[in-house]
N, C-alpha and C positions, 0 to 999 in steps of 0.2 A: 190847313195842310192836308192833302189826301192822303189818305191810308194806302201804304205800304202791303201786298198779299202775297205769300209764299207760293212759288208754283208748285201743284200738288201733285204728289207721286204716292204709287204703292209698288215698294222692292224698286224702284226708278225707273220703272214705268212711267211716264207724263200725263196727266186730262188735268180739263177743267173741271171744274164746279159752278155749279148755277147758286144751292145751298145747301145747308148744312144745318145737322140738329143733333145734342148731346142731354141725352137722360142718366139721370146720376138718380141721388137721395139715399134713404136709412132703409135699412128692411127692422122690421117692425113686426111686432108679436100683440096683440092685445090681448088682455087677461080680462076677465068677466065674473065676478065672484058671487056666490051669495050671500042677500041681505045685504050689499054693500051697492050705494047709487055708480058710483066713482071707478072707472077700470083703472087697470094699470098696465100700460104701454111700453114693453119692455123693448128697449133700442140693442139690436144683433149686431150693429158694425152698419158700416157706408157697404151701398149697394153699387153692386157692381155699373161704370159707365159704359154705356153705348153710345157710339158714332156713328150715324148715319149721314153720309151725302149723296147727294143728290151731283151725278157727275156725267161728263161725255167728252166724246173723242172728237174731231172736227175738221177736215180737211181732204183733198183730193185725196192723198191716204189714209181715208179712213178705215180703209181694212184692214191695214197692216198695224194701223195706232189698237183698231178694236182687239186684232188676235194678238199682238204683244203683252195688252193689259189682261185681255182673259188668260193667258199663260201664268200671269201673275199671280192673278187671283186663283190658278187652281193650284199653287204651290200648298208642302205641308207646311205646318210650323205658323208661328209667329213670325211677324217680319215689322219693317218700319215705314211708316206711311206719313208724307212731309205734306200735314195740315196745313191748308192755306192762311188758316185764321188761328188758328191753335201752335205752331210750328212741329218739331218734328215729336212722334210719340211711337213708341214700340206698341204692336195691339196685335189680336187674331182677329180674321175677316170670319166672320159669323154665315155671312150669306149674300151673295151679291142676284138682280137681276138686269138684265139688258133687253132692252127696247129699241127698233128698229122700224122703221115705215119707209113703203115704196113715195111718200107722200114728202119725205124728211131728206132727200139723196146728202149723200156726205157726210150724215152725224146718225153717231150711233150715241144711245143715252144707256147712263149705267146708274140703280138704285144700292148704294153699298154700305153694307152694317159692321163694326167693327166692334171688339170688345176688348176690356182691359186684359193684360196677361198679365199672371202671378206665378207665385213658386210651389209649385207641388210639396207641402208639407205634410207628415203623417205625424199623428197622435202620438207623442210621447206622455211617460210618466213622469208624473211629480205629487209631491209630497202638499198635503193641504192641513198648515199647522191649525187654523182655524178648528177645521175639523175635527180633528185630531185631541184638543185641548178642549171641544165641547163635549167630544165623548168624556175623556177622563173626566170632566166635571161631573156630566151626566151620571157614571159610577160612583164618584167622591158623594153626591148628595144618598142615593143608595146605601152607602155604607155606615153615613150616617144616620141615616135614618134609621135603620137595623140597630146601629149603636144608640141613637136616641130611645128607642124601644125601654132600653134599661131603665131609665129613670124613673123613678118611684115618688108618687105622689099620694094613689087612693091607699086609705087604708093606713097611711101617716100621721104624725102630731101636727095639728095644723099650721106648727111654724113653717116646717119642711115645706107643706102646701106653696103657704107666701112665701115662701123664699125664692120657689119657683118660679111663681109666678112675677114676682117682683124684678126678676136678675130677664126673663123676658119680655117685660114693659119695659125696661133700661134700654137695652138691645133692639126693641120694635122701636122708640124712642129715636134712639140714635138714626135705624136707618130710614125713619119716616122724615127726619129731618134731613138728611141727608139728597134724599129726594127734592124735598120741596124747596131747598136753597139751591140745587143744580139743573132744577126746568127753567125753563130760558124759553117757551113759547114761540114769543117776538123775532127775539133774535135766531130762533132756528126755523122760521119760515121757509125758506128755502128748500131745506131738510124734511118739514112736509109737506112740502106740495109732490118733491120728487115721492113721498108715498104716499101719494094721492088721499091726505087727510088737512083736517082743517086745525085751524086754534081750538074751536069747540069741542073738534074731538080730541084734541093734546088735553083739554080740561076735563074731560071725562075721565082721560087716562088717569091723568091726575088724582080725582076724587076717589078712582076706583085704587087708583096705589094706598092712599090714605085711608080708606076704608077698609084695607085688607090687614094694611100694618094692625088697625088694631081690633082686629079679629085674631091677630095670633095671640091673647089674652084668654082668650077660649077654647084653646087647644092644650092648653098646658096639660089638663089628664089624659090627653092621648101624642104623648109624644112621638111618635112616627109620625103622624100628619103634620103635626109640629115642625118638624124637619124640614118636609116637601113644602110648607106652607111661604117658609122662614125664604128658603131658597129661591123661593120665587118671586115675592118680592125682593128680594137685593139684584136679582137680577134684571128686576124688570124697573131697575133705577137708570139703568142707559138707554131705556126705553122712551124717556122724559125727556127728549127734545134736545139732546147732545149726541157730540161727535164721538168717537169711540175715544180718543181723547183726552177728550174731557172728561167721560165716564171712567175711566183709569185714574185720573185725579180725584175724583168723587170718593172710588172703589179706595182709594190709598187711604185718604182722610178717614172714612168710617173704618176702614180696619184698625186705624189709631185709635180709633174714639169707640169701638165693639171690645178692644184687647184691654182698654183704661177700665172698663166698669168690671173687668172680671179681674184684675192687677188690686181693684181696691176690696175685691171681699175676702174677709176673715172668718173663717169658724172654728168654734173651739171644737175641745177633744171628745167630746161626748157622744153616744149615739147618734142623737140626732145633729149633731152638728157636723156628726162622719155622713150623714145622708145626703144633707146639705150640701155639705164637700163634693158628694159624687153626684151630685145633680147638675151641681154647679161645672165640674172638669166636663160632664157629656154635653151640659149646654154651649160650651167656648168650644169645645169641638167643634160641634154643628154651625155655630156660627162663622169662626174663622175660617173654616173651612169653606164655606158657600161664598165667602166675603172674597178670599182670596182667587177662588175658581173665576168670580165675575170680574176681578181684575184682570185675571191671564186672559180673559178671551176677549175683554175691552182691547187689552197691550196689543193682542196678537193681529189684532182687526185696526192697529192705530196707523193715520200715514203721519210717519214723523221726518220731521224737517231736516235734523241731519243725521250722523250717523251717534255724535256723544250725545245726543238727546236720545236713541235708543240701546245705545250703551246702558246709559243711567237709570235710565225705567228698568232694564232686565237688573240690574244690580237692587233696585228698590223690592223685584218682584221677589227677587232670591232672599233679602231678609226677610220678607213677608212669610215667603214660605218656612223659611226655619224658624220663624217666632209662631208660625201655626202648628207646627212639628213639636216643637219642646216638648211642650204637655201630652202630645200624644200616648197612652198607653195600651193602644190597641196595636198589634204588627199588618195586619189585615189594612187599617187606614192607614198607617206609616208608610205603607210600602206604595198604596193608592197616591199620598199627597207627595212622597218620590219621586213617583212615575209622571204624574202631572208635570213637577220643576220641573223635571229631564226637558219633556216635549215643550215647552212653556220657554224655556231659556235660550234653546236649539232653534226656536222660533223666533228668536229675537235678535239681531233687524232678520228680518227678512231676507236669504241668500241670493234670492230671485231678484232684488231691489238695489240698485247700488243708489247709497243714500251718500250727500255731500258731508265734506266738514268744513270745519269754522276754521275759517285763516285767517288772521293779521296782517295786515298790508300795511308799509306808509304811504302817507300822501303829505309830501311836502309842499305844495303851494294849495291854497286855496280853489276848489273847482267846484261846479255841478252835479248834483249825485247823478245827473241826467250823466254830463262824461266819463263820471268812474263808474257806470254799469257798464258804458260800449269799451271804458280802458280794462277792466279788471274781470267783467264776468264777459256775459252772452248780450249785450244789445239792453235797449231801454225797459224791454220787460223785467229787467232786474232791478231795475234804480227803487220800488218798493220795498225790495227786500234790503237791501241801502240803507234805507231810508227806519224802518221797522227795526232792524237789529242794532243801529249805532244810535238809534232815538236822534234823529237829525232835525233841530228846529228850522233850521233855515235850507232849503233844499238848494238852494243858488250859491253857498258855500258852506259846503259839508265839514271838511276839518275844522275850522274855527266852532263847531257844534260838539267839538271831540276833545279828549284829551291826548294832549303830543299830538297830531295829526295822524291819527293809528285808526283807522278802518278794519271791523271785520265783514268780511264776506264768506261766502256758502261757495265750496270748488269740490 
């Protein structure tokens, strides 16, 4: 069957076309760093398209065809030009040229470039909780650290010493494990390529995470580095090859498992078992406090599925925060790990994001999760999520996979 062509116009003006070419694609940034082989090509948005055809006028009036279209083309504005092969598209004429020979009588030829038109937007403000929640942490480890300063080691009975040192091998313990059951490598491939690294170098990271964990055993008499040390590995555990997440799950677990080893110590009433005590309250400081900061900017950086999944995280974050608060007796960090929840909460979902929720649907006869994505949500790009949230064995009849024939979906 012959193809069908639009007759082309610009502002309906009439010509032909001989041909036609459209350039499009990404504009594109590369980055170049040192001592690194690998750039990193940052994608700005699709690049603006151009139309260019190749056109002419044709006939005993070809004068009157050529100065009607050049009247056109010298109009302001955007207008709308009826593609032959394209159909109709709003665009600005960029630049046109026209050709004429005593050699050609009757036709006048026109070279003409056209370009997308958009909407004139200006910069507005907005609020970047990310930011926002990594200063405050930024500060919270500072404060801590200054309060870790306090703790008294040299110059001690050497229980106080081990005790210290004991309550942070627990604590490095926990969050070195915590690490190394949450890299996922393999399955975050993807994840490194987009930043331009390899498995090798996720194994590096690896070793060098595990390596530092337990170098904070040798910082115990200088507790300020101790602080900065602590913090930096916990943070650099969503570094390990997960989604932000999943590093919010991680982050949750070890704040269970960081708060358990400090819940199980006892000291008696003695001098040094009051040293103890206070070595022990500045070390759970500095820990919960690093532990929970690297949750809130995991949470805040998460894309979550619907809206009662970021409901329930910002509810988990807020006990976190008040079981790190309790023990506090410093006003200086109280008011720090405050100010943090405030930003931290208020960030959570995201106001810029409208995220979906989980609805219950029936479905009384048996069907194809393929028909109850085009019945119930947006077309077949759903039917996985179908499929993923009702744990559907058989995809060719869904409710017989369910109980009552009750489907949830994402709206």
């Amino acid at each position: 069957m012959a193809n069908t062509f639009l007759q082309a116009s610009w502002r309906g003006v009439p010509f032909q076309v001989a041909e036609h070419s459209l350039e499009g694609g990404r504009r594109t940034a590369t980055h170049e760093f040192p001592q690194r082989d690998v750039p990193y090509t940052e994608d700005l948005g699709r690049r603006a398209k151009t139309f260019t055809l190749e056109a002419f006028v044709l006939g005993d009036n070809q004068g009157a065809l050529r100065d009607a279209l050049l009247n056109a083309l010298d109009q302001e504005g955007p207008g709308v030009l009826v593609h032959p092969f394209l159909g109709t598209l709003r665009l600005q004429l960029d630049r046109f040229t026209i050709h004429e020979s005593g050699s050609e009588v009757r036709l006048a030829s026109f070279s003409l470039t056209f370009s997308q038109v958009g909407k004139l937007l200006f910069p507005t403000a907005a609020s970047n909780p990310t930011a926002a929640v990594a200063a405050k942490s930024t500060q919270l480890t500072i404060q801590t650290a200054n309060r870790a300063a306090a703790i008294k080691t040299a110059g001690q009975p050497e229980a106080v010493s081990d005790s210290a040192t004991s309550i942070t091998a627990d604590v490095a313990a926990a969050v070195q494990d915590s690490g190394n059951k949450s890299a996922r490598p393999n399955a975050s491939a993807l994840k490194l390529a987009e930043q331009g690294l390899t498995v090798l170098d996720q194994m590096k990271k690896a070793s060098a995470f595990a390596r530092d964990c337990n170098a904070l055993l040798t910082m115990v008499s200088h507790p300020d580095v101790l602080a900065f040390a602590l913090s930096d590995v916990i943070f650099r555990i969503s570094d390990l090859g997960m989604l932000p997440l999943e590093a919010y799950v991680t982050y949750k677990r070890l704040f269970a498992n960081v708060k358990s080893v400090f819940d199980a110590l006892h000291f008696t009433s003695t001098s040094q078992g009051l040293s103890m005590s206070g070595n022990a309250g500045l070390l759970k400081e500095m820990s919960l406090t690093a532990v929970v900061g690297a949750a809130s900017l995991a949470a805040v950086g998460a894309d979550f599925e619907t809206y009662g999944q970021a409901v329930q995280t910002r509810s988990e974050l807020s006990d976190m925060f008040d079981a790190a608060m309790a023990d506090v007796t410093d006003d200086a960090l109280f008011q720090g790990l405050l100010d943090m929840r405030t930003a931290t909460l208020t960030a959570i979902p995201n106001p810029d994001i409208a995220l979906k929720n989980v609805v219950t649907v029936p479905v009384l006869i048996p069907l194809p999760t393929i028909c109850l994505a085009y019945d119930l949500m947006n077309g077949s790009a759903d039917e996985h999520t179908i499929i993923a949230r009702n744990k559907v064995r058989n995809p060719w009849f869904a409710p017989n996979s369910m109980a009552d024939g009750f489907v949830e979906i994402l709206r």
